[in-house]
MDAnalysis code that builds the backbone (N, CA, C; Angstrom):
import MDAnalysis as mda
import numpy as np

u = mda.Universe.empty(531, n_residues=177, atom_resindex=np.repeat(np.arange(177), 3), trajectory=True)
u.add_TopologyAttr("name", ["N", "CA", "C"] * 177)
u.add_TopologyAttr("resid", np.arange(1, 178))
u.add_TopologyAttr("resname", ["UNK", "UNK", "UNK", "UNK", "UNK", "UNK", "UNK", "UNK", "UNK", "UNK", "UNK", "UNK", "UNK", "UNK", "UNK", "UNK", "UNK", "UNK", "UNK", "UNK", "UNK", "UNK", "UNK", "UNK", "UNK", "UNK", "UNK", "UNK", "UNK", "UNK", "UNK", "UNK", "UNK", "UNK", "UNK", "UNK", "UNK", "UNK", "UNK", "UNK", "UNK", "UNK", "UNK", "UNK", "UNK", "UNK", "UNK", "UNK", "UNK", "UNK", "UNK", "UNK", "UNK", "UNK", "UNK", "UNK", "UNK", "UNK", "UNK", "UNK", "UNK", "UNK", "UNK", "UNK", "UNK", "UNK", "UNK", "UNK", "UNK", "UNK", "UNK", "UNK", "UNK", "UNK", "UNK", "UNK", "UNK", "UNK", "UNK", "UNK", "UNK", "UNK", "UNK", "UNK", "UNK", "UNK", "UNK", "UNK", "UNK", "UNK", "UNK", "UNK", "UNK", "UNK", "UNK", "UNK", "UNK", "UNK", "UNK", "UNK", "UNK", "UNK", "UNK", "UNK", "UNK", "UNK", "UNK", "UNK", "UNK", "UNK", "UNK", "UNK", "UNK", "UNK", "UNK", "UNK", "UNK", "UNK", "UNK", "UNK", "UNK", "UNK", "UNK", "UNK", "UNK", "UNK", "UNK", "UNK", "UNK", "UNK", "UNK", "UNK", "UNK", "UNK", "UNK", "UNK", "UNK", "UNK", "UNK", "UNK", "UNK", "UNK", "UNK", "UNK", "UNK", "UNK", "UNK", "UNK", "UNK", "UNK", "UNK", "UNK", "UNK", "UNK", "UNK", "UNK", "UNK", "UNK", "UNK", "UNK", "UNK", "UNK", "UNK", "UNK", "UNK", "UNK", "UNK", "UNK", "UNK", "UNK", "UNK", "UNK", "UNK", "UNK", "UNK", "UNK", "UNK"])
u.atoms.positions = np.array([
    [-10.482, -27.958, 78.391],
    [-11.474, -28.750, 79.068],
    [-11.814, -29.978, 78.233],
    [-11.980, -31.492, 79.016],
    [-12.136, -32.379, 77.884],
    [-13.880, -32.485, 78.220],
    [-14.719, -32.876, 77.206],
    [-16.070, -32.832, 77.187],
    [-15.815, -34.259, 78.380],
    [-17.175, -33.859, 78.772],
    [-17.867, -35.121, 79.520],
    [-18.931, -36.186, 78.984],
    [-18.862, -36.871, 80.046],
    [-19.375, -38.348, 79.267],
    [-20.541, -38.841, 80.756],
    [-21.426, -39.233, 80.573],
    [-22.372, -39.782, 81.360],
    [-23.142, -40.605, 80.973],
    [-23.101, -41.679, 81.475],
    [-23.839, -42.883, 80.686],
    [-24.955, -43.128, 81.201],
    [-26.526, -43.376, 81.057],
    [-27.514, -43.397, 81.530],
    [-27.342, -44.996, 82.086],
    [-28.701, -45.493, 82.905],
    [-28.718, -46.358, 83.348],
    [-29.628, -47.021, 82.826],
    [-29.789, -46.906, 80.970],
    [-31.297, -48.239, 80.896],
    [-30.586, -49.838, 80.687],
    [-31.207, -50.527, 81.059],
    [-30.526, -52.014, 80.865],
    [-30.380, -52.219, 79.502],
    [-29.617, -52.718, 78.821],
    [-29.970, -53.415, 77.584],
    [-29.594, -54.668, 77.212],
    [-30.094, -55.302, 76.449],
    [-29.607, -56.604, 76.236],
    [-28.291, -56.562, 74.742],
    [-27.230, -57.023, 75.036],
    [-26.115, -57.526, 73.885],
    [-27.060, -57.950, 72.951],
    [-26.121, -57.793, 71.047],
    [-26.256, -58.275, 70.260],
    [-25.324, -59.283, 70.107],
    [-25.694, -60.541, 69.336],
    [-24.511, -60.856, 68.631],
    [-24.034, -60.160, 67.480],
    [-22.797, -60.689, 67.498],
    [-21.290, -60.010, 66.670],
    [-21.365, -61.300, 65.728],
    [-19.789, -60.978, 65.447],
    [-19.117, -62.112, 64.592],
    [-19.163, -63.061, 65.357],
    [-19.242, -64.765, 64.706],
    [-18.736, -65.213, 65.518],
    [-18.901, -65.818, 66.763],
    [-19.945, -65.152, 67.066],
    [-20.382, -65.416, 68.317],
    [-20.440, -64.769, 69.673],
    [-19.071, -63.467, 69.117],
    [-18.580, -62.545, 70.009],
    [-20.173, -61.595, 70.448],
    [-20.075, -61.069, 71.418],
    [-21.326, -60.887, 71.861],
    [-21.057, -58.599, 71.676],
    [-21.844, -58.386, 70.944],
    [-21.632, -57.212, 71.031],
    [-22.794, -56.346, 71.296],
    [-22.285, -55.041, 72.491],
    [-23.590, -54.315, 72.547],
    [-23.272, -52.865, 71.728],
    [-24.095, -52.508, 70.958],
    [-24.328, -51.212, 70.355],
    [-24.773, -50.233, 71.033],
    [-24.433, -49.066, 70.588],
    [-24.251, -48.067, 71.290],
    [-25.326, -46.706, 70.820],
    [-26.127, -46.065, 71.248],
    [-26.610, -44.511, 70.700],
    [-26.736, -43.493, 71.890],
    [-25.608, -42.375, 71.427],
    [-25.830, -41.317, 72.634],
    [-26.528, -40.682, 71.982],
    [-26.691, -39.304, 72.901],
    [-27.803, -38.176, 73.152],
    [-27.047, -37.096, 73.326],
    [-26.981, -35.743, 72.314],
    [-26.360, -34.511, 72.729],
    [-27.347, -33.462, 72.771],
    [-26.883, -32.196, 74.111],
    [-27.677, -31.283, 73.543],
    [-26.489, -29.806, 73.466],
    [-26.603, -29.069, 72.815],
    [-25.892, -28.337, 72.534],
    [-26.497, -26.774, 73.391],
    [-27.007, -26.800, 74.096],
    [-27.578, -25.667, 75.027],
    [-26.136, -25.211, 75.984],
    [-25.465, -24.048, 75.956],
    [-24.014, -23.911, 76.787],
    [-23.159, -24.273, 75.995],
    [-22.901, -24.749, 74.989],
    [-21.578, -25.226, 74.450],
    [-21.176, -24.274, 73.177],
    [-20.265, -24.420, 73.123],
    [-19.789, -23.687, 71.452],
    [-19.367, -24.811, 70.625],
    [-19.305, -24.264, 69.080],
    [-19.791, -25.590, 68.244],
    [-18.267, -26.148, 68.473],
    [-17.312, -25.615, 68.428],
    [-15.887, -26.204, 68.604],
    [-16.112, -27.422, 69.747],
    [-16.366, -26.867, 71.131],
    [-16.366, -27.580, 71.842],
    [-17.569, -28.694, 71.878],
    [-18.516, -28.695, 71.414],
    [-19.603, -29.665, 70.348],
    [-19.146, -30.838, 69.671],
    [-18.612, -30.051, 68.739],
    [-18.109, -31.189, 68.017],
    [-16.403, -31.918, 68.473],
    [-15.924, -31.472, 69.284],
    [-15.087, -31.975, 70.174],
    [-15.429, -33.117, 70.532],
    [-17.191, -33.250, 71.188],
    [-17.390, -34.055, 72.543],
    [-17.889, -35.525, 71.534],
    [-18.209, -35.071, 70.121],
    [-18.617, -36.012, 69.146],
    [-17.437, -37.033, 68.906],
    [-16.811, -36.263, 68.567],
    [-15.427, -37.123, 67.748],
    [-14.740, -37.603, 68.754],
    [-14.338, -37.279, 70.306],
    [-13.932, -37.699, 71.455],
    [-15.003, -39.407, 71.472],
    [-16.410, -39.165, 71.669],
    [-16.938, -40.103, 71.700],
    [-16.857, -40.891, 70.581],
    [-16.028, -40.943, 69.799],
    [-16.523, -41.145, 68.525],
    [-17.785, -41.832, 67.045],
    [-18.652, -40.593, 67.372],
    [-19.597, -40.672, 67.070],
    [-19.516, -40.345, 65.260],
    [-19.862, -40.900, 64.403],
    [-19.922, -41.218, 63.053],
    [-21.042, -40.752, 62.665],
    [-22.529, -40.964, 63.009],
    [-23.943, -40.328, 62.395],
    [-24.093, -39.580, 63.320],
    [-24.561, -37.748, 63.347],
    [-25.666, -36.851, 64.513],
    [-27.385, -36.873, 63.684],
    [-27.908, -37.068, 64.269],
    [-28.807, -37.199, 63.983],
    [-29.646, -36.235, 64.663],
    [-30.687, -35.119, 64.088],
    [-31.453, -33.734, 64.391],
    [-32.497, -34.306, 64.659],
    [-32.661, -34.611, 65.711],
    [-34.424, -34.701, 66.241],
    [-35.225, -33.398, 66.943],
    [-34.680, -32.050, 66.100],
    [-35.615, -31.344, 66.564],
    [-36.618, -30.753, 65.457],
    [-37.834, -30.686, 65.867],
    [-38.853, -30.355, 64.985],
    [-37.955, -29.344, 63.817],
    [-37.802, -28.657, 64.302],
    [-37.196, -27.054, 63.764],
    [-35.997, -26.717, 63.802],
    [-34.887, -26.876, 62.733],
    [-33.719, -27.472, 62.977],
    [-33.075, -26.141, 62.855],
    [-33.463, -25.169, 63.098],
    [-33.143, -23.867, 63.563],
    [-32.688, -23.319, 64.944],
    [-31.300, -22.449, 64.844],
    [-30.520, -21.892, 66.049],
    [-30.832, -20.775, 66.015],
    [-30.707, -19.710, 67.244],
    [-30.338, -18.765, 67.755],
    [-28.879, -18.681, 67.728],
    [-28.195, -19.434, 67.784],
    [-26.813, -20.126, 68.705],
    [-26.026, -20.416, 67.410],
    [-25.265, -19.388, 67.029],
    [-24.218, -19.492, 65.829],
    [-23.451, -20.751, 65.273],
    [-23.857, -21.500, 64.418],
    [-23.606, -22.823, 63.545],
    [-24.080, -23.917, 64.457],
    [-25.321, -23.844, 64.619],
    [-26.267, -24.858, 65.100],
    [-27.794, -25.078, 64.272],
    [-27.600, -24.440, 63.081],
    [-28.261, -24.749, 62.561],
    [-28.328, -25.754, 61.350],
    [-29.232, -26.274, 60.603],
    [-29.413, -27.456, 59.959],
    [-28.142, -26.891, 58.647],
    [-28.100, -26.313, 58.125],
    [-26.829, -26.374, 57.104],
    [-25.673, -26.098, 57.443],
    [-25.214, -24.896, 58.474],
    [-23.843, -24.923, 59.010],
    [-23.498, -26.276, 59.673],
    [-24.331, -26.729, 60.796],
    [-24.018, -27.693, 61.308],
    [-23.781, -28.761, 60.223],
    [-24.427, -29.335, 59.470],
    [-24.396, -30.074, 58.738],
    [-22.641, -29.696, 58.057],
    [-21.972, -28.608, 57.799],
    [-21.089, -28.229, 56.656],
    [-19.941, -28.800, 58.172],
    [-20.139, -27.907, 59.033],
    [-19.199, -28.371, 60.104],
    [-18.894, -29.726, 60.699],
    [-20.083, -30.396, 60.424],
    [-19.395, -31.837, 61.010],
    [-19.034, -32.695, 60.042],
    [-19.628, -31.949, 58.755],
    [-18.907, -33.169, 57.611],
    [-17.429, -32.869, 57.402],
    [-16.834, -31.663, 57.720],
    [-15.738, -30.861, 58.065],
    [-14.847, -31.944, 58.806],
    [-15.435, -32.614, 60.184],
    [-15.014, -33.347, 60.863],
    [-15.267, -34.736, 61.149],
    [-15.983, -35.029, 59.650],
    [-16.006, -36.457, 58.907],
    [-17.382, -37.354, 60.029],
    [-18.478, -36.541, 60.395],
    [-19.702, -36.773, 61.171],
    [-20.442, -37.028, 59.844],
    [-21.697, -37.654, 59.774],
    [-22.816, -37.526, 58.589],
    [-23.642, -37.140, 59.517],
    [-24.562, -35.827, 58.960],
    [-25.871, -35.062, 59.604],
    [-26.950, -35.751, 58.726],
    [-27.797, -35.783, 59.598],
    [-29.349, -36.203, 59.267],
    [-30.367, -35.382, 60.354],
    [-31.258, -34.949, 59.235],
    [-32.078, -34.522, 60.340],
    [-33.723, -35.642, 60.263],
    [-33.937, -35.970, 61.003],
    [-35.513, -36.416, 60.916],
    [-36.467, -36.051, 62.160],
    [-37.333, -34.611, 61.403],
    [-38.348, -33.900, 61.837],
    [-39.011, -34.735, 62.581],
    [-39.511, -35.940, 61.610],
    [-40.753, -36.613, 62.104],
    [-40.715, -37.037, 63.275],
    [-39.361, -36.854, 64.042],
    [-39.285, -37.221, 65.811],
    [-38.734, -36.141, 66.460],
    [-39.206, -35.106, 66.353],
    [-39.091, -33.690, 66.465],
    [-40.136, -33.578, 67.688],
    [-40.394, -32.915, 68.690],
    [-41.356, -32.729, 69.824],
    [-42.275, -31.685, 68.614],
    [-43.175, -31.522, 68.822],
    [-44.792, -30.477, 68.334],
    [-44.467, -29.515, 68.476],
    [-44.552, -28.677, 68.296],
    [-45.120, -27.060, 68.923],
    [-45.945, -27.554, 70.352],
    [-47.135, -27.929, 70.252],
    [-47.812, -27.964, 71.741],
    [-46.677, -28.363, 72.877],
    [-46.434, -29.848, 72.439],
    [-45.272, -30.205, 73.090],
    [-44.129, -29.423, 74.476],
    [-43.724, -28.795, 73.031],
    [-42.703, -27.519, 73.524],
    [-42.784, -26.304, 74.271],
    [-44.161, -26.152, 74.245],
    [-45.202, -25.239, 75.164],
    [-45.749, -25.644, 76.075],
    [-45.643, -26.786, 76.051],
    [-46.339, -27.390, 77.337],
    [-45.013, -27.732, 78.314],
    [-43.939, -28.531, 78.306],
    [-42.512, -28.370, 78.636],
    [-42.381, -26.680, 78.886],
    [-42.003, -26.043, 78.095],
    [-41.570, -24.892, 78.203],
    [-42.557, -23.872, 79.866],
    [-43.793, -24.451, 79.448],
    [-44.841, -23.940, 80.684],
    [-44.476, -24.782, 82.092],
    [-43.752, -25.815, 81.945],
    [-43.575, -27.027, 82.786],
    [-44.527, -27.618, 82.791],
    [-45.453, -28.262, 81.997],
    [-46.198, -29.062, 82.284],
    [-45.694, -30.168, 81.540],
    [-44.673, -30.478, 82.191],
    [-43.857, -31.718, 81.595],
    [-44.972, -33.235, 81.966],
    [-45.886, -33.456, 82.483],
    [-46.758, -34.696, 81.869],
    [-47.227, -34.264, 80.696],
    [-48.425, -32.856, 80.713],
    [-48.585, -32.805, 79.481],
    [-47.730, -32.859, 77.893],
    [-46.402, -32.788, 78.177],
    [-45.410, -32.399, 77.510],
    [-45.162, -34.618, 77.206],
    [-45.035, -34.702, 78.123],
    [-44.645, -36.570, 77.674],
    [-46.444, -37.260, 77.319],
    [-47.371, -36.699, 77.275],
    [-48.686, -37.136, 76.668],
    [-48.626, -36.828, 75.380],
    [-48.000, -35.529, 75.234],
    [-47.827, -34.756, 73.726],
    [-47.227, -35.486, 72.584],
    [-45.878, -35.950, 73.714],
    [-44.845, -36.192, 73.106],
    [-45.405, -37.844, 72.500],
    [-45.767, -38.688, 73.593],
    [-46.149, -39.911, 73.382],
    [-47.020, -40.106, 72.527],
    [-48.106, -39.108, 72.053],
    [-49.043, -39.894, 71.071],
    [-48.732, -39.165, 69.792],
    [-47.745, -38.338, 69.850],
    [-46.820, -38.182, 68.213],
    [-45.976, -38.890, 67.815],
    [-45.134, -39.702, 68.994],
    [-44.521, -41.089, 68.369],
    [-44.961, -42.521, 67.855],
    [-46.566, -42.216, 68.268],
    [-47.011, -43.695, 67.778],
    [-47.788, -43.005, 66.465],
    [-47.550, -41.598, 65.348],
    [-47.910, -41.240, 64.476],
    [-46.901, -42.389, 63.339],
    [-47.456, -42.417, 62.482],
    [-46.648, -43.256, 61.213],
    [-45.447, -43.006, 60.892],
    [-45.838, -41.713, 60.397],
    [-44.063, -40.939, 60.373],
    [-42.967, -40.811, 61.433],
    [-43.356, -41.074, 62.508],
    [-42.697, -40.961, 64.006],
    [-42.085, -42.609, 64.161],
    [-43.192, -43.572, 64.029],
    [-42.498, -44.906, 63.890],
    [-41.578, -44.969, 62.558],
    [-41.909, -44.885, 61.482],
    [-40.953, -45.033, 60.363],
    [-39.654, -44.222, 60.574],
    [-39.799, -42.837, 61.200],
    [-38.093, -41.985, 61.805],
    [-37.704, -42.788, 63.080],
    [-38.473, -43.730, 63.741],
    [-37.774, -44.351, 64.936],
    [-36.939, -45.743, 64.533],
    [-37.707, -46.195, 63.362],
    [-37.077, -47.430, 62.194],
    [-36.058, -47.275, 61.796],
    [-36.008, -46.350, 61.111],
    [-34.922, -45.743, 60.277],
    [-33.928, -45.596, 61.205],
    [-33.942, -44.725, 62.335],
    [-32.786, -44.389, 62.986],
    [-32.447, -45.803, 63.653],
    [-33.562, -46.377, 64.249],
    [-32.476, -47.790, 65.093],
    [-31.766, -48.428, 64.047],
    [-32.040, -48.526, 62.479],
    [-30.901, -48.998, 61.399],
    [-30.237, -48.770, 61.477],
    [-30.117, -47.436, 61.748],
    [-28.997, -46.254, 61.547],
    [-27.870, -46.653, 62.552],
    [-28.464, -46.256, 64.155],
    [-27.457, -46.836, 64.799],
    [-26.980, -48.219, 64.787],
    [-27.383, -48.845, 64.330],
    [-26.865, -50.648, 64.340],
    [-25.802, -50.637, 63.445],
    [-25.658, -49.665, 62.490],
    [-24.455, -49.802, 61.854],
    [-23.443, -49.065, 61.593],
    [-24.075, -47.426, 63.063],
    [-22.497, -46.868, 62.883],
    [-22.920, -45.866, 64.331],
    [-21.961, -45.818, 64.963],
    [-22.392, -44.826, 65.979],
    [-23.098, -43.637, 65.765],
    [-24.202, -43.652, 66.347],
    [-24.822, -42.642, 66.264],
    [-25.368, -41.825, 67.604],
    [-25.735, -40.443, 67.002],
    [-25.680, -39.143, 68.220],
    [-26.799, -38.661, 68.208],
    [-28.285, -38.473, 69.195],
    [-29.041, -37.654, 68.433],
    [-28.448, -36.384, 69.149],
    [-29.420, -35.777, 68.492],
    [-29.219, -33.975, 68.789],
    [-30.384, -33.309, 69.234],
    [-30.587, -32.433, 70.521],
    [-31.749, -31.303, 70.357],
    [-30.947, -30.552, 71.213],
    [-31.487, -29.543, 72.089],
    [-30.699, -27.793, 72.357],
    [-30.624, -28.588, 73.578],
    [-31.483, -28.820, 74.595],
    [-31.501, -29.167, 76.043],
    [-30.317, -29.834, 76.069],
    [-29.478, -29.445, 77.322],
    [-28.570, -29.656, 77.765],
    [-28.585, -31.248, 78.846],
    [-29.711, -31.581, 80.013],
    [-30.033, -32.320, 80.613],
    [-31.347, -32.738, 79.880],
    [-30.685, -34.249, 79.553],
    [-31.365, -34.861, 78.699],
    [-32.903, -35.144, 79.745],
    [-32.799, -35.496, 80.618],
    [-34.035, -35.418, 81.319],
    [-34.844, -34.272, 81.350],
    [-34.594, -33.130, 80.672],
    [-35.407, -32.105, 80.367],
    [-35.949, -32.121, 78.653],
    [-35.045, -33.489, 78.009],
    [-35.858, -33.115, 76.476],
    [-36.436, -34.825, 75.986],
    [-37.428, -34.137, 75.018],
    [-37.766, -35.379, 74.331],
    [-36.547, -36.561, 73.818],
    [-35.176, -36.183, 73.330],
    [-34.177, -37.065, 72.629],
    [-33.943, -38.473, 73.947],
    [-34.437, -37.738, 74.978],
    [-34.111, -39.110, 76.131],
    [-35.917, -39.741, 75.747],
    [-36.624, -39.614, 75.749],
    [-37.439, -40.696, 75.324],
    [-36.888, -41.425, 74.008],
    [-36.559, -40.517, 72.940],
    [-36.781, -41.352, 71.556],
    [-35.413, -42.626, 71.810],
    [-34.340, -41.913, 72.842],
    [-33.066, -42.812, 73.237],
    [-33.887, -44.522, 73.998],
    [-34.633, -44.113, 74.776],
    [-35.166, -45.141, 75.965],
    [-35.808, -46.326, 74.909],
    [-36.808, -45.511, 74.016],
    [-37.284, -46.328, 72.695],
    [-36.327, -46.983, 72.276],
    [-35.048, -46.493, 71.534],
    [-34.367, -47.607, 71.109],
    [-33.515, -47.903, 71.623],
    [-33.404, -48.065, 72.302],
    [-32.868, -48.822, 73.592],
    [-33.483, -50.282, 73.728],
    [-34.894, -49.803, 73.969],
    [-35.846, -51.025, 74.455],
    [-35.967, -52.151, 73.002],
    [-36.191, -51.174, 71.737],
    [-36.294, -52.087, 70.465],
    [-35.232, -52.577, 69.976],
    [-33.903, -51.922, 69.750],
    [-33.141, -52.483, 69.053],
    [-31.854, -53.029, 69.997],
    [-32.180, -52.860, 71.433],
    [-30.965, -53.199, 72.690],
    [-29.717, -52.367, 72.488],
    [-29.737, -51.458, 72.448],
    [-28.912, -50.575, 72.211],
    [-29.106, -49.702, 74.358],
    [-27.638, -49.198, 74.300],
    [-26.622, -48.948, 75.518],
    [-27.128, -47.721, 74.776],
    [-27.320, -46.773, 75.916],
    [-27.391, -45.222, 75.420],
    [-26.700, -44.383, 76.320],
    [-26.150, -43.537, 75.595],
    [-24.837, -42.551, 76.754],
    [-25.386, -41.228, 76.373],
    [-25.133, -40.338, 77.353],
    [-25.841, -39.191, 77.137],
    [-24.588, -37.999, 77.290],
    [-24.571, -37.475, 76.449],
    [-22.929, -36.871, 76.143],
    [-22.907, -35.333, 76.537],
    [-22.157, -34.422, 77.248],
    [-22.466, -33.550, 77.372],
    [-20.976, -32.776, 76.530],
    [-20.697, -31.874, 75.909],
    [-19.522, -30.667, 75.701],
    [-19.916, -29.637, 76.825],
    [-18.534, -29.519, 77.161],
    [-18.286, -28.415, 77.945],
    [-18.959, -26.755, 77.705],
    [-19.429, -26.644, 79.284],
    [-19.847, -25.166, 79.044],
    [-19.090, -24.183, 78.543],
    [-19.498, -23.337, 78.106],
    [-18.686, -21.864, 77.369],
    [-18.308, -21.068, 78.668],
    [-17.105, -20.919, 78.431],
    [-16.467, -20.980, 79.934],
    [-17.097, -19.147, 79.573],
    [-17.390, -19.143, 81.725],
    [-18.145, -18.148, 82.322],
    [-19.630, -17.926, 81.985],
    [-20.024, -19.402, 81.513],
    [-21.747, -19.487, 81.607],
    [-21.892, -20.917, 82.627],
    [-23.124, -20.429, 82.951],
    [-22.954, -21.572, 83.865],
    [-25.262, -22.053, 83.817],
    [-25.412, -23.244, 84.142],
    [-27.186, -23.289, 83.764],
    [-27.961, -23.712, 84.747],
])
């Protein structure tokens, strides 16, 4: 199975390049909910994605080498650099409030922990990040419209004009969500 690819629809505006050449930069969005890490890191290097970046609070799996040091050992394996930055991690409340479906309360949650200090300085950092090498974030949700990583994507999108693709790896064949 080759992973899939879905590109969201936020507008963005081109950078310039060299030259004059007009270039737009790029940051997708993975979630690893259904996939196995093989087929994971498949959908990375297919896209070829260079930085993953952990935007979940708690960089802890259930889900065998999805956690913050295997993952990390496995994609440097396959020449990825892992970063995790907590500080754009959804709350606990957050995640309880989503998890309850109270997905406004869940984007109120979410919204006034990104205008925390540490939340702007991990949203800084990462639009650097992607401007100078493809970069992936990461959380479990599978449909990015069910997790915070599509806001922190829309953010830099809007700040640094960055194209955001939202990447899916193939389900673990005979699961289905």
């Amino acid at each position: 199975m080759t992973p899939q690819l879905t590109i969201s629809h936020e507008a963005t505006p081109p950078t310039s390049g060299k030259r004059g050449v007009r270039v737009v930069r790029s940051l997708a969005s993975i979630g690893y909910e259904g996939a196995d890490l093989g087929q994971f890191i498949r959908a990375l290097t297919k896209a070829r994605i260079r930085t993953l970046v952990d935007v979940r609070d708690l960089p802890l799996s259930r889900k065998k080498g999805f956690s913050k040091t295997p993952l990390a050992k496995h994609l440097e394996q396959a020449g990825i650099r892992y970063l995790h930055l907590r500080a754009l991690g959804d709350p606990k409340p957050g995640r309880l409030a989503a998890r309850g479906g109270d997905i406004a309360g869940f984007k109120r949650i979410y919204a006034t922990h990104l205008r925390s200090r540490p939340a702007q300085a991990a949203l800084r950092k990462l639009g650097e990040i992607a401007m100078q090498a493809k970069t992936c974030l990461l959380c479990f949700e599978r449909d990015p419209e069910n997790c915070h990583r599509r806001i922190v994507a829309a953010r830099l999108a809007t700040e640094f004009g960055l194209k955001v693709e939202h990447l899916q790896a193939p389900l673990t064949s005979g699961q289905a969500l």
